[in-house]
N, CA, C and O atoms as a GROMACS GRO file, in nm:
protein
  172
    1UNK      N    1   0.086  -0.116   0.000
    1UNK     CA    2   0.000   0.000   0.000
    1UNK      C    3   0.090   0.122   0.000
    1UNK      O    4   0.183   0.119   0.080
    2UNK      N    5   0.079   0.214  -0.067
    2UNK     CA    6   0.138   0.352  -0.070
    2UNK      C    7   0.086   0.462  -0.038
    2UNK      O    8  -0.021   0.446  -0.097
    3UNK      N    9   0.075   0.576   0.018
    3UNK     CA   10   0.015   0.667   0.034
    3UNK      C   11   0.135   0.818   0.034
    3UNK      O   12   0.233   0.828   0.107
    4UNK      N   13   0.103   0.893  -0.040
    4UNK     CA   14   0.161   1.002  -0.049
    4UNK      C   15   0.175   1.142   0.026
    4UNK      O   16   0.075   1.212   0.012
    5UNK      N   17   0.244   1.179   0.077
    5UNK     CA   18   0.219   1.293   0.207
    5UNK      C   19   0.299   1.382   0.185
    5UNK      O   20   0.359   1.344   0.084
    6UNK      N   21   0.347   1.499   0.220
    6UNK     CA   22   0.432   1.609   0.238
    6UNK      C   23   0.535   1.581   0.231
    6UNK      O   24   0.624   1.621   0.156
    7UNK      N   25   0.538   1.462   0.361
    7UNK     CA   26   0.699   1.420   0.377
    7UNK      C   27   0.763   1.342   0.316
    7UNK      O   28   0.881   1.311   0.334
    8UNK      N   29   0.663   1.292   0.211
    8UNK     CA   30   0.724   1.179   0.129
    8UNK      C   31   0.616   1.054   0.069
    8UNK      O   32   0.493   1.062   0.082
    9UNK      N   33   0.676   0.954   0.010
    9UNK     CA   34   0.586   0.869   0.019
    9UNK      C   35   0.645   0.744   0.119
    9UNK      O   36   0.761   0.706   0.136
   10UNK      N   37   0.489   0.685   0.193
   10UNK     CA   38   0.461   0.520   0.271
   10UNK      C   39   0.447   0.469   0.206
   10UNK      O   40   0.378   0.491   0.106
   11UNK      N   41   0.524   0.349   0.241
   11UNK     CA   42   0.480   0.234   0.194
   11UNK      C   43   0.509   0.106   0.344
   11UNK      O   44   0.590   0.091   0.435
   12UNK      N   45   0.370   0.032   0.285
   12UNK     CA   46   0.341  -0.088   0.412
   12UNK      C   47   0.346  -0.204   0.342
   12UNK      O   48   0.318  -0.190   0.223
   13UNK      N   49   0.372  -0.315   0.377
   13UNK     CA   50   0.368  -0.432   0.344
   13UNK      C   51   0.204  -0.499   0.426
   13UNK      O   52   0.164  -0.473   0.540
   14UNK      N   53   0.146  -0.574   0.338
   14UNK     CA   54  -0.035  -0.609   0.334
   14UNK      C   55   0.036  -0.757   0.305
   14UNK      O   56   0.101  -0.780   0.203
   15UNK      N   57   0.013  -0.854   0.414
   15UNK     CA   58  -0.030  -0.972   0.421
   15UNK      C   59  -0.138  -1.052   0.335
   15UNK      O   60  -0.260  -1.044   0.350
   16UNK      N   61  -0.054  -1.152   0.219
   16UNK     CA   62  -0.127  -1.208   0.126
   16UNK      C   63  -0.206  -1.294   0.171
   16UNK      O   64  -0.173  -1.410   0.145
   17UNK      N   65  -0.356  -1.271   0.265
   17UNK     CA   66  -0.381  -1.390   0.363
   17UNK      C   67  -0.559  -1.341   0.326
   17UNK      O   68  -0.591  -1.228   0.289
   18UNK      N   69  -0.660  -1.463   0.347
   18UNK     CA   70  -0.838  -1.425   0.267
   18UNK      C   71  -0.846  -1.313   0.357
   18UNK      O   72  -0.880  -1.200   0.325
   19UNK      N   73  -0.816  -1.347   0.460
   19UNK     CA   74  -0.860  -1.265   0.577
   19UNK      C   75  -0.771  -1.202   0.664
   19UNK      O   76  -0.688  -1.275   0.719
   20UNK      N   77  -0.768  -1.053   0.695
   20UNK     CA   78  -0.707  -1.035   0.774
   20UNK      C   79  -0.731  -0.966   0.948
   20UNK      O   80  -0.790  -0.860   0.964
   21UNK      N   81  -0.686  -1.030   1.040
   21UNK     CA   82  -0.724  -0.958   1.185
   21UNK      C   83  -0.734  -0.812   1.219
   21UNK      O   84  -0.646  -0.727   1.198
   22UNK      N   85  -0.873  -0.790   1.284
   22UNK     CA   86  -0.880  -0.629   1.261
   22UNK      C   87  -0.739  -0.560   1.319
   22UNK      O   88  -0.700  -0.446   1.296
   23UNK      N   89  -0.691  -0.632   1.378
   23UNK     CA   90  -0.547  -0.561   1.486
   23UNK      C   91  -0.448  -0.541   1.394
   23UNK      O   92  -0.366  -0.450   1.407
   24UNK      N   93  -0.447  -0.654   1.261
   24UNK     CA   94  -0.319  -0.661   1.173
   24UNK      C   95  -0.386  -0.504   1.088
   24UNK      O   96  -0.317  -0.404   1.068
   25UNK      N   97  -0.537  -0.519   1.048
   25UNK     CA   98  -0.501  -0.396   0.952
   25UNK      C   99  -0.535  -0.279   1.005
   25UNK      O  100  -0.543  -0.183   0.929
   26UNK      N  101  -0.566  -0.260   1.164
   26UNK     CA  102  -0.569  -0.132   1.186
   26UNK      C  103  -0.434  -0.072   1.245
   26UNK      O  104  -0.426   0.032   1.311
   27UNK      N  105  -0.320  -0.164   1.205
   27UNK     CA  106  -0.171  -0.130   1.196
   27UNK      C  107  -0.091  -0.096   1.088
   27UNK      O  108   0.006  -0.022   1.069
   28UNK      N  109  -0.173  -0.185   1.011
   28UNK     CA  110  -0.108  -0.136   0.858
   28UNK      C  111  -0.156   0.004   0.818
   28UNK      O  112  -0.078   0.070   0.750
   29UNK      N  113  -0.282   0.061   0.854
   29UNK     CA  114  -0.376   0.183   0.832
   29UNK      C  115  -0.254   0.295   0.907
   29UNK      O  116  -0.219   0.404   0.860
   30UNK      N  117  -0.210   0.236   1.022
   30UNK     CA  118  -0.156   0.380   1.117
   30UNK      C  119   0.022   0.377   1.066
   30UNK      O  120   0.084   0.483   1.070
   31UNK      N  121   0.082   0.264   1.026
   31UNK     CA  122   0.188   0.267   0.979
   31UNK      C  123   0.195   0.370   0.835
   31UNK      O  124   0.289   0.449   0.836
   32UNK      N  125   0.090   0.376   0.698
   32UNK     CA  126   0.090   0.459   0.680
   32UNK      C  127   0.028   0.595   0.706
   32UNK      O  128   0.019   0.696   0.638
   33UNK      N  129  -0.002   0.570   0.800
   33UNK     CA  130  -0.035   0.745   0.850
   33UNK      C  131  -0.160   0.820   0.869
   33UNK      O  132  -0.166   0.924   0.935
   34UNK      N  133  -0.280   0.755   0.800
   34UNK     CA  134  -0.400   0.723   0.820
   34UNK      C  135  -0.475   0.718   0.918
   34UNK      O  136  -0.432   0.666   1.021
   35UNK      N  137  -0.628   0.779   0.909
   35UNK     CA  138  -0.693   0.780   1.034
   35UNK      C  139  -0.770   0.637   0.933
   35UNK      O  140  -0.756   0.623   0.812
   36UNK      N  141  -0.839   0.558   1.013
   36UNK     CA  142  -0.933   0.445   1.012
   36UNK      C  143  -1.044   0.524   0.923
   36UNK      O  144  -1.086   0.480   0.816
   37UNK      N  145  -1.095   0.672   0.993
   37UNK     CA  146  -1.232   0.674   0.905
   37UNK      C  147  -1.186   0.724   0.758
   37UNK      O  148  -1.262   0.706   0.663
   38UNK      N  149  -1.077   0.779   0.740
   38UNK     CA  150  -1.011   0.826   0.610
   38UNK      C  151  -1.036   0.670   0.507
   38UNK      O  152  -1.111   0.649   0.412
   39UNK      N  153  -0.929   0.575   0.586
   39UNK     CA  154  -0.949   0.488   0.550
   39UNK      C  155  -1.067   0.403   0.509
   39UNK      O  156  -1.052   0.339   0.405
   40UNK      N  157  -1.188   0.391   0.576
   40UNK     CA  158  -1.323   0.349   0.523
   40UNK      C  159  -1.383   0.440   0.417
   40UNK      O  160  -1.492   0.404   0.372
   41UNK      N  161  -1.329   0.556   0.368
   41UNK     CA  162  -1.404   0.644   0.306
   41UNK      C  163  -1.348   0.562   0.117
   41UNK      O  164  -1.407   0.556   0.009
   42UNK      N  165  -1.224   0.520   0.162
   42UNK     CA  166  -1.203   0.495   0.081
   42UNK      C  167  -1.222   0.367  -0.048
   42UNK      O  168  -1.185   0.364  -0.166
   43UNK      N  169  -1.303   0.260   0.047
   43UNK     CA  170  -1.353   0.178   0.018
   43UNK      C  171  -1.494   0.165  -0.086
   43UNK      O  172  -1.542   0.055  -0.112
   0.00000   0.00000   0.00000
């Protein structure tokens, strides 16, 4: 996942797995930099 910011660009590594634990991706969300509801908007 990439996301682009001021300071640069994130990048996260996303687990090739059907499913993933809400704990795994509401870490991957804050690693790049992201609020959660940003994140649902985007869906």
């Amino acid at each position: 996942m990439l996301k682009e910011t001021q300071e640069g660009k994130k990048f996260t590594v996303v687990p090739l797995h059907d499913e993933l634990d809400k704990g795994t991706l509401l870490e991957i969300i804050r690693q790049i930099g992201m609020e959660k509801e940003e994140f649902i908007k985007m869906l």
